[in-house]
C-alpha positions as a printed Julia matrix, in Angstrom:
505×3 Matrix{Float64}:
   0.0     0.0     0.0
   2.67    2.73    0.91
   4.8     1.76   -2.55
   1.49    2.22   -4.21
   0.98    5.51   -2.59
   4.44    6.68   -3.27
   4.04    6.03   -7.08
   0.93    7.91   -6.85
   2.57   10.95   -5.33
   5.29   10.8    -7.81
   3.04    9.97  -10.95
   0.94   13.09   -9.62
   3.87   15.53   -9.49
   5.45   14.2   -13.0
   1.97   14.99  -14.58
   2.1    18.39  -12.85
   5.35   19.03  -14.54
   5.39   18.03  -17.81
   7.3    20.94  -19.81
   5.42   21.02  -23.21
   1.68   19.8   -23.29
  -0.08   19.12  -26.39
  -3.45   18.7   -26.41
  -6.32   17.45  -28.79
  -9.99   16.39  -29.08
 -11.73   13.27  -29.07
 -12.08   12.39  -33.21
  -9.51   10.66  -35.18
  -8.13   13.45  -37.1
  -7.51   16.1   -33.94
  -5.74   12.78  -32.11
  -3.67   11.98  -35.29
  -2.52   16.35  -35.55
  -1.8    16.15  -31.67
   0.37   13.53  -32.43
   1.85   15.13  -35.48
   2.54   18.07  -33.21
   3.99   16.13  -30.39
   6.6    14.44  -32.47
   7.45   17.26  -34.3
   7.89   19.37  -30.9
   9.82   16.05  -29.18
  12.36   16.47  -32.31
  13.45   19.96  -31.69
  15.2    18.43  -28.68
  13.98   21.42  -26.4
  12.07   20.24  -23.7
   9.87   17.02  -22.6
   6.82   16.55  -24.79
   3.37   14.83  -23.39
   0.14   14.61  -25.48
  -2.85   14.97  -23.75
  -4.69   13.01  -26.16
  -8.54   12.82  -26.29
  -9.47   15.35  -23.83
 -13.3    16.01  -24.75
 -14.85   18.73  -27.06
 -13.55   22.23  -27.56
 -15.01   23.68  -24.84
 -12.68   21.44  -22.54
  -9.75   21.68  -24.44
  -9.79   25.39  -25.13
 -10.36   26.1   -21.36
  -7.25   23.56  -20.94
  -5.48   25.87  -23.11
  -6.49   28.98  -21.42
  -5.3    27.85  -18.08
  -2.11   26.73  -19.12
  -3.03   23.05  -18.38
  -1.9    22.43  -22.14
   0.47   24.76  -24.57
  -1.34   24.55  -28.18
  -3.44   22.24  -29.9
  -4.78   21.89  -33.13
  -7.9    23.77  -33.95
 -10.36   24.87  -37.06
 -11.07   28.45  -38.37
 -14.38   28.22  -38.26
 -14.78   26.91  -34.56
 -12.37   29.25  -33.04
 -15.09   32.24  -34.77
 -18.61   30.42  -34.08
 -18.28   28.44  -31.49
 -15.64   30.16  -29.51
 -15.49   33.64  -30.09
 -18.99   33.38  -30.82
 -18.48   35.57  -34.57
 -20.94   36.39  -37.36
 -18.86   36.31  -39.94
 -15.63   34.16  -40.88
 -12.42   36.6   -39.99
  -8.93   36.56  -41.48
  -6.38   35.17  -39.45
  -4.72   38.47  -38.77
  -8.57   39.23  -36.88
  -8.54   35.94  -35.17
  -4.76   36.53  -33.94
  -6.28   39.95  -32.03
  -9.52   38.45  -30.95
  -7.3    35.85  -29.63
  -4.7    37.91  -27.79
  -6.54   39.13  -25.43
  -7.24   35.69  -23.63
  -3.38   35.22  -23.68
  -3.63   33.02  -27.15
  -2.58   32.76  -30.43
  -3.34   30.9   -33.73
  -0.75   30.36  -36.28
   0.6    27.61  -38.92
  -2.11   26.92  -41.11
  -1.57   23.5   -41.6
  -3.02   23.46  -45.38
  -6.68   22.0   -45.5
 -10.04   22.27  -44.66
 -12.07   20.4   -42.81
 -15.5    21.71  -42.82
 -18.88   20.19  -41.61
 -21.13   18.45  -43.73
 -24.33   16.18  -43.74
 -24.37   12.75  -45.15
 -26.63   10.28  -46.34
 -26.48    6.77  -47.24
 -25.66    6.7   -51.54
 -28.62    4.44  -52.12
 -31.03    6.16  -49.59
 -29.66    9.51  -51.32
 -30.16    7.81  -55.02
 -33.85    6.99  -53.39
 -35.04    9.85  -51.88
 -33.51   12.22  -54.53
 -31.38   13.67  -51.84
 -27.77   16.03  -53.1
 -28.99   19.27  -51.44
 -29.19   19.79  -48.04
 -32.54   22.28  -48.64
 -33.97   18.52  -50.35
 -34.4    17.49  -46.64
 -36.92   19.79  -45.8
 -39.69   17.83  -48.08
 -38.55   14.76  -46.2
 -39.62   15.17  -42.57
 -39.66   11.86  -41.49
 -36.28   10.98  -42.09
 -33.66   10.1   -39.04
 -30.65   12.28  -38.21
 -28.54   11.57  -35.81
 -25.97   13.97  -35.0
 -22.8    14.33  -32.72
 -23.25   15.82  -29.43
 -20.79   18.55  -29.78
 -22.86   19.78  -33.54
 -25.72   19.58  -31.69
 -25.0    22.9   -29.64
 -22.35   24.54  -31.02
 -22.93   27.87  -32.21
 -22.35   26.98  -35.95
 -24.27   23.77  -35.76
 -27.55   22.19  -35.7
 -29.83   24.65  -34.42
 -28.46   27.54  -36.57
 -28.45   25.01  -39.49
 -32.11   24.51  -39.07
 -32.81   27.9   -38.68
 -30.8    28.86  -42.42
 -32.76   25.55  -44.19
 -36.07   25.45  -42.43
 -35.25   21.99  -41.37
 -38.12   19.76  -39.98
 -36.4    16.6   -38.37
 -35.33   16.58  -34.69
 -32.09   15.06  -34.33
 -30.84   12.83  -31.41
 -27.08   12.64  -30.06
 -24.83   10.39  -31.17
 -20.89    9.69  -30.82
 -19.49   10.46  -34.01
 -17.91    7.31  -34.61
 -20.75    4.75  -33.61
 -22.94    7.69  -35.81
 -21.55    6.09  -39.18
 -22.51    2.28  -37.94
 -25.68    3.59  -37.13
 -26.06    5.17  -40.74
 -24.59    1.99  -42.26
 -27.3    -0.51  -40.23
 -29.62    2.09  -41.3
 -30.54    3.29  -37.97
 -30.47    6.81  -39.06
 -30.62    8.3   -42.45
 -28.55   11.37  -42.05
 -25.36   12.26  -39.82
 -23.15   15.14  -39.49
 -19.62   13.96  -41.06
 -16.35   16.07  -41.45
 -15.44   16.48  -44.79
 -12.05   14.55  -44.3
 -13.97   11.57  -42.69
 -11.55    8.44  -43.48
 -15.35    6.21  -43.6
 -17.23    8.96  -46.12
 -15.87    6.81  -48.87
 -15.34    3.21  -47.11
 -19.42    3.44  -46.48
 -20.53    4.89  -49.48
 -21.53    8.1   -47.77
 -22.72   10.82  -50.26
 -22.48   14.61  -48.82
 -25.35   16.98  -49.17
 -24.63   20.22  -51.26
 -24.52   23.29  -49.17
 -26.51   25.31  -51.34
 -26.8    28.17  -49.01
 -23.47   28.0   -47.79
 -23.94   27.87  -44.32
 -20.87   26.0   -43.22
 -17.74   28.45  -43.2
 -14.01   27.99  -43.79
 -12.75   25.34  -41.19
  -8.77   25.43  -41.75
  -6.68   23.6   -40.16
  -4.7    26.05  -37.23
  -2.51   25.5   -34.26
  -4.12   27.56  -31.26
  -1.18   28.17  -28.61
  -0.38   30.28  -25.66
   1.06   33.59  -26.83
   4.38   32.92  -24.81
   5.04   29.4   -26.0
   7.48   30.9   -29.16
   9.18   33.19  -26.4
   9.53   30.11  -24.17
  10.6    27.61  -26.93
  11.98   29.11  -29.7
  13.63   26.01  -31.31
  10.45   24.19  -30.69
   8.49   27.13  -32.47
  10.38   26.83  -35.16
  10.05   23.4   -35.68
   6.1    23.44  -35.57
   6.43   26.17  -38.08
   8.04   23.65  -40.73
   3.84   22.02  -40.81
   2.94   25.07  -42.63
   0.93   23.83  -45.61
   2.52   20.57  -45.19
  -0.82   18.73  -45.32
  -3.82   19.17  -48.43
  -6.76   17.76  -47.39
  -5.94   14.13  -49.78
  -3.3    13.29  -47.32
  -5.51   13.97  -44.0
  -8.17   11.3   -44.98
  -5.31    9.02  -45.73
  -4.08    9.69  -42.66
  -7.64    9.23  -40.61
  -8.12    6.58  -43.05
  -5.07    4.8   -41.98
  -6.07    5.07  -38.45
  -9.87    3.64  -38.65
  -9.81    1.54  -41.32
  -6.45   -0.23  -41.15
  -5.82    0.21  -37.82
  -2.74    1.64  -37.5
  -2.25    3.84  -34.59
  -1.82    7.82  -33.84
   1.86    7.46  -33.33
   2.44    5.57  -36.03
   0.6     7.31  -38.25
   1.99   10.89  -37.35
   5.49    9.45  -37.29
   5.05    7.71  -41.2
   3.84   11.41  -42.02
   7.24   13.14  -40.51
   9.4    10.57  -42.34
  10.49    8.85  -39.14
  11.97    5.45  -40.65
  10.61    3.25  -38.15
   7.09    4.4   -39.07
   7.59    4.32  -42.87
   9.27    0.79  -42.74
   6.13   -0.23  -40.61
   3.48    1.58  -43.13
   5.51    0.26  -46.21
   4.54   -3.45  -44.7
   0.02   -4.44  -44.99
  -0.78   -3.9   -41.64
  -2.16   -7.91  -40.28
  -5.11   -7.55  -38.8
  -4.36   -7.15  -34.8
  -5.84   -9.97  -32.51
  -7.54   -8.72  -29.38
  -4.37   -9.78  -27.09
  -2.09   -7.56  -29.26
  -3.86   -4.5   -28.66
  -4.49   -5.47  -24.92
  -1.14   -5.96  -24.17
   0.51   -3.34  -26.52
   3.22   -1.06  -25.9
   0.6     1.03  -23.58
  -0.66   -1.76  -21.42
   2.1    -0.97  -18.42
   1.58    2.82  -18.35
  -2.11    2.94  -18.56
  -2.43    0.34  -15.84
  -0.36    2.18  -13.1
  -1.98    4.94  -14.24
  -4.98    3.5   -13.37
  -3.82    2.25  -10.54
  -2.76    5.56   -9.56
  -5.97    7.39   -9.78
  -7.81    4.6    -8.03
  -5.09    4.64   -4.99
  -3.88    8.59   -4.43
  -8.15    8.92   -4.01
  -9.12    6.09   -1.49
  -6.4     6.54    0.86
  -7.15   10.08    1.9
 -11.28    9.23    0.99
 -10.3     6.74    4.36
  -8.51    9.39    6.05
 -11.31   11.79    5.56
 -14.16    8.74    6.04
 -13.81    6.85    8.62
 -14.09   10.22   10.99
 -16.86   11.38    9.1
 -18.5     8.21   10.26
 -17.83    8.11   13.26
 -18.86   11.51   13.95
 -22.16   10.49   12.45
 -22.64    8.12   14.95
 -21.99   10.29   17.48
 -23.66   13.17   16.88
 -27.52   12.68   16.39
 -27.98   16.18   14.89
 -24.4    16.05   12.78
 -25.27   12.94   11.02
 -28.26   13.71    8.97
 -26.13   16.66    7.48
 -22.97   14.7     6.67
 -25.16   11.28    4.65
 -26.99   14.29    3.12
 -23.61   15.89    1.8
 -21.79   12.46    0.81
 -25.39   11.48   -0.42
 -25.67   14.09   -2.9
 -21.62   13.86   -3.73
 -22.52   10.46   -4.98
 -25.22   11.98   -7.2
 -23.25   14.25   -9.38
 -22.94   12.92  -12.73
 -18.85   12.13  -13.87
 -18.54   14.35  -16.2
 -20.33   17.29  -14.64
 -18.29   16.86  -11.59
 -14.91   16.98  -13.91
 -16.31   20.06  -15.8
 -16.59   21.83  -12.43
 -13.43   21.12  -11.06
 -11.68   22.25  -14.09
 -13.28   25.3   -13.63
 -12.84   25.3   -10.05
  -9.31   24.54  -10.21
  -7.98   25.61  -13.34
  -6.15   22.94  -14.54
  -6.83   19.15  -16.29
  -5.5    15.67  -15.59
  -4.7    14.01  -12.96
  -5.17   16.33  -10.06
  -9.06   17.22  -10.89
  -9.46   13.48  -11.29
  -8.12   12.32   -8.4
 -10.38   15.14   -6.29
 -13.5    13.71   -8.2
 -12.77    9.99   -7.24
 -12.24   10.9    -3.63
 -15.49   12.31   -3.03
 -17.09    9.59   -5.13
 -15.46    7.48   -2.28
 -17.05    9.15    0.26
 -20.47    7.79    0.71
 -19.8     4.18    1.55
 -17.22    4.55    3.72
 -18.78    6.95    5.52
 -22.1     5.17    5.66
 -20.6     1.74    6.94
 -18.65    3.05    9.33
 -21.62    5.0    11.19
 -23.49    1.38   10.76
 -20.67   -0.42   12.25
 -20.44    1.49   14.72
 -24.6     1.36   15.63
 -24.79   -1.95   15.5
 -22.14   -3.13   18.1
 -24.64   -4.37   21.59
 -25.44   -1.49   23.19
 -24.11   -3.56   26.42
 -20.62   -3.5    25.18
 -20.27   -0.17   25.26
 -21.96    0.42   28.66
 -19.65   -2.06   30.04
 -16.9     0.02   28.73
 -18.22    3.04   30.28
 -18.39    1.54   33.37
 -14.82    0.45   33.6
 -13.78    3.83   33.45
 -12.42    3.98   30.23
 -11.77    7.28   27.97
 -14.02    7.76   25.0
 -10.8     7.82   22.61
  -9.51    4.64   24.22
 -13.03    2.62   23.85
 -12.88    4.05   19.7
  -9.81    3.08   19.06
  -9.91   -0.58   21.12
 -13.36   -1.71   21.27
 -15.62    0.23   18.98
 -13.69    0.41   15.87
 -12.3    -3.01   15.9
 -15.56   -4.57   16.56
 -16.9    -2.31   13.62
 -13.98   -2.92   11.6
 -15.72   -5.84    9.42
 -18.1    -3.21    8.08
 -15.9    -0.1     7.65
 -13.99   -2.24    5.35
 -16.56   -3.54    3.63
 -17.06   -0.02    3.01
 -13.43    0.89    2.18
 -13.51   -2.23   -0.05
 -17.15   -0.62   -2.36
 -15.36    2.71   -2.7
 -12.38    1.02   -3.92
 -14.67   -0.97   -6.71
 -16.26    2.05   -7.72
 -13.08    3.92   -7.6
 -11.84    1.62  -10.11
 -15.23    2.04  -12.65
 -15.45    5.69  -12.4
 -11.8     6.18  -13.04
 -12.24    5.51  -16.62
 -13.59    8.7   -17.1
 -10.89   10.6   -15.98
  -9.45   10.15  -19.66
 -11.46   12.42  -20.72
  -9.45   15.07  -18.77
  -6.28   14.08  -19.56
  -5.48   11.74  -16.49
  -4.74    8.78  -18.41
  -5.88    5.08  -16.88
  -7.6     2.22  -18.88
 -10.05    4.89  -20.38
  -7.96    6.44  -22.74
  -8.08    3.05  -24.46
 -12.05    3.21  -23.89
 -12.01    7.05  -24.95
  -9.79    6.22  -28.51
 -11.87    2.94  -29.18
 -15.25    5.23  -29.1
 -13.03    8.06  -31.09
 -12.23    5.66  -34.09
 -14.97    2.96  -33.39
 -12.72    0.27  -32.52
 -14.11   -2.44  -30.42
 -10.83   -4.3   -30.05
  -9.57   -1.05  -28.28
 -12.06   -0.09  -26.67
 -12.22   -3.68  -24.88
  -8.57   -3.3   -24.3
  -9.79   -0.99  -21.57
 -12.57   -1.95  -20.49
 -11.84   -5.48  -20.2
  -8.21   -4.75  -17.64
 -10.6    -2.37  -15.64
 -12.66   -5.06  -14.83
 -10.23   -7.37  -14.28
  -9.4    -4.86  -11.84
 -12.0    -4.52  -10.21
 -12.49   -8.13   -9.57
  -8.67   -8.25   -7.98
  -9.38   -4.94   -5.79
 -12.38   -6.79   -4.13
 -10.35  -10.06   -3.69
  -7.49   -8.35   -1.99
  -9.65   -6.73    0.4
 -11.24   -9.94    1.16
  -7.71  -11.63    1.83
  -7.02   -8.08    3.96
 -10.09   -8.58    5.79
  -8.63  -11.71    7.11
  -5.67   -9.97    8.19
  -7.26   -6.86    9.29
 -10.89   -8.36   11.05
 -10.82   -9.68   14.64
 -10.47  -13.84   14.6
 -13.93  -13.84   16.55
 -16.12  -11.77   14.74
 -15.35  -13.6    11.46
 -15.94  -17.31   13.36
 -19.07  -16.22   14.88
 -20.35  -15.06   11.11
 -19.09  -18.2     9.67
 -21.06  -20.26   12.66
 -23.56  -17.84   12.09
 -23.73  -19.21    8.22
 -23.59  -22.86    9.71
């Protein structure tokens, strides 16, 4: 337990100070740039490099940006004047560069392509229904749209898109990447695609005409903190080489290479920079990966400490903080109705909602808002067993204590806890379990763990990956609750466990 805890503590203060942080969203093609980025900033030989890979939608990365949790990250033209800056018009770069500026921020290096929305239908629904314009879906009202989350309330999406075309249909969310299986299975009839989309032309995807050209410019940018070229020069310089490096032919290919023949991010960026490893590997046809070689890739080691980690540096001080929470719940008739009430509606909080207000809270991403969220998610059942233990031990037992003489700390810490002990760890052992579940969301934020295989299988709609987390954070699960019941044989009085087994009997 204390090695555990002191890889925790150092894993925490590595993460808080990683030199150069790169960020990007959760699609293929921002992962793919990040990683672009990140090698191309590792090679300048400047500092230490860390991608913060699949963090969530803009609205979580740029706030990661303004913060300084990350340095720069790829972004689009048109989001940065919509959705962010909240624009009516599409500016220049030089007017996006000012607007910019006065958050701290700048946007530079036009990579050399545009990736702008789009909606697509099915070719043979399309071929049908007599579908190429987008203003053709108005006369079909019964058709199904499903649409990513993200489109469906940005500024520059699917209310505003409505609005232009008079559209009928009510769209429901849907993950971007399960959004094309739907389409294919012909669950839905129309998604929102990006125009680079590696699957537009795998599935046979046509793209309605924007015939009122509602959809602006989306080029390709890196968004950075104005100081990063005054605090890396050499690094600066070395991002700068991307200009116009990539036309919007070799971005599919790239996202293609990445969904459909499941190559990954690294890979993929480093076969685009000319790294010889990379090009030897994409020269060779990729063999299809079984589910054991993506399980235990390269990964497998750092994403399970990781895990570990998160699940660890929040359950020891959730005890710490616990276990006197409960027993001043026990103790204190008018206390305790407060305190379940507070861990009670801790418990409630949605993941991601929590997460979202700790960023805020605390300005920063990764692993230190994570590990805050997981502790209080703790909370509750240790809490809750301990005031239980605690009520149920024979009201006799106590009175005889009282009666001896003994202090009140004394009879807690050699009577009352010990005889209770069975249940607080029982609770100790449900926040640990849970700890373990609700730590896969923390990849959302940057903190790494078995979800940022979950989050990148649900980016490119890979079940073999996204398995390869979820399956090891099961497995963890199951191991957390069977070392706690080997340490309740350590930890529980020899009686009380012999009178519940003759109990059972």
């Amino acid at each position: 337990m204390r090695r555990i805890a002191v890889f925790a503590l150092v894993w925490l203060c590595a993460a808080a100070q990683a030199e150069i942080n790169v960020g990007s969203k959760r699609f293929t093609e921002s992962y793919v740039l990040g990683e672009i980025l990140t090698q191309k900033a590792r090679a300048a030989g400047e500092a230490g490099v860390t991608h913060q890979q699949g963090l969530g939608n803009t609205a979580v990365v740029f706030a990661a940006l303004k913060t300084g949790s990350i340095d720069l990250y790829p972004e689009y033209t048109g989001t940065l004047a919509f959705e962010l800056l909240r624009l009516d018009h599409a500016p220049t770069l030089d007017e996006l560069s000012k607007l910019l500026a006065r958050d701290g921020l700048g946007v530079a290096i036009p990579l050399g392509f545009s990736n702008s929305y789009a909606l697509g239908v099915r070719e043979a629904r399309a071929q049908a229904l007599g579908l190429t314009r987008i203003s053709d879906l108005v006369r079909q009202p019964a058709l199904e749209l499903g649409v990513s989350q993200e489109f469906l309330n940005r500024k520059d999406g699917w209310n505003a898109l409505r609005a232009a075309y008079g559209l009928p249909q009510a769209p429901r969310g849907l993950d971007h990447g399960l959004a094309y299986e739907a389409l294919k299975a012909g669950q839905i009839d129309v998604m929102d695609v990006y125009t680079t989309d590696a699957k537009v032309g795998r599935y046979g995807v046509r793209l309605l005409q924007d015939d009122r050209r509602f959809f602006p410019p989306y080029d390709a940018v890196v968004l950075y903190r104005l100081d990063f070229p005054r605090r890396y020069p050499k690094t600066w310089a070395s991002l700068s080489e991307l200009e116009n490096r990539i036309d919007a032919k070799r971005m599919g290919e790239m996202n293609a290479a990445v969904e459909l023949d499941g190559r990954s991010f690294a890979q993929v960026a480093g076969a685009f920079l000319g790294a010889p490893a990379a090009n030897a590997q994409a020269a060779r046809p990729q063999a299809a990966r079984s589910f054991m070689q993506v399980l235990f890739g390269p990964d497998f080691g750092r994403v399970t400490l990781q895990h570990i980690a998160l699940v660890f540096a929040s359950l020891i001080p959730a005890v710490a903080v616990g276990v006197p929470l409960g027993v001043w719940a026990h103790r204190s008739r008018r206390a305790a109705p407060a305190i379940m009430a507070v861990v009670g509606l801790l418990q409630t909080i949605p993941a991601l909602a929590l997460l979202a207000f700790l960023i805020t809270l605390m300005g920063t991403i990764g692993a230190v808002p994570a590990v805050v969220a997981l502790f209080l998610y703790a909370l509750l059942p240790i809490v809750r067993n301990t005031a239980s233990g605690l009520g149920d031990i024979p009201p006799g037992v106590s009175e005889s204590a009282r009666a001896l003489g003994l202090p009140s700390g004394f009879r807690l810490r050699r009577i009352e806890l010990p005889l209770a002990s069975r249940s607080i760890l029982a609770g100790v052992k449900t926040a640990a379990v849970i700890s373990v579940g609700a730590a896969t969301i923390a990849a959302f934020i940057g903190a790494g763990g078995y979800g940022e295989r979950i989050v990148a299988g649900l980016a490119v709609n890979d079940a073999a990956v996204l398995l390869s987390g979820a399956v090891p954070a099961a497995a963890l699960a199951l191991i957390v609750q069977w070392g706690f019941d080997l340490l309740e044989r350590r930890l529980v009085p020899a009686g009380l466990r012999l009178g519940e087994g003759a109990g059972r009997a």
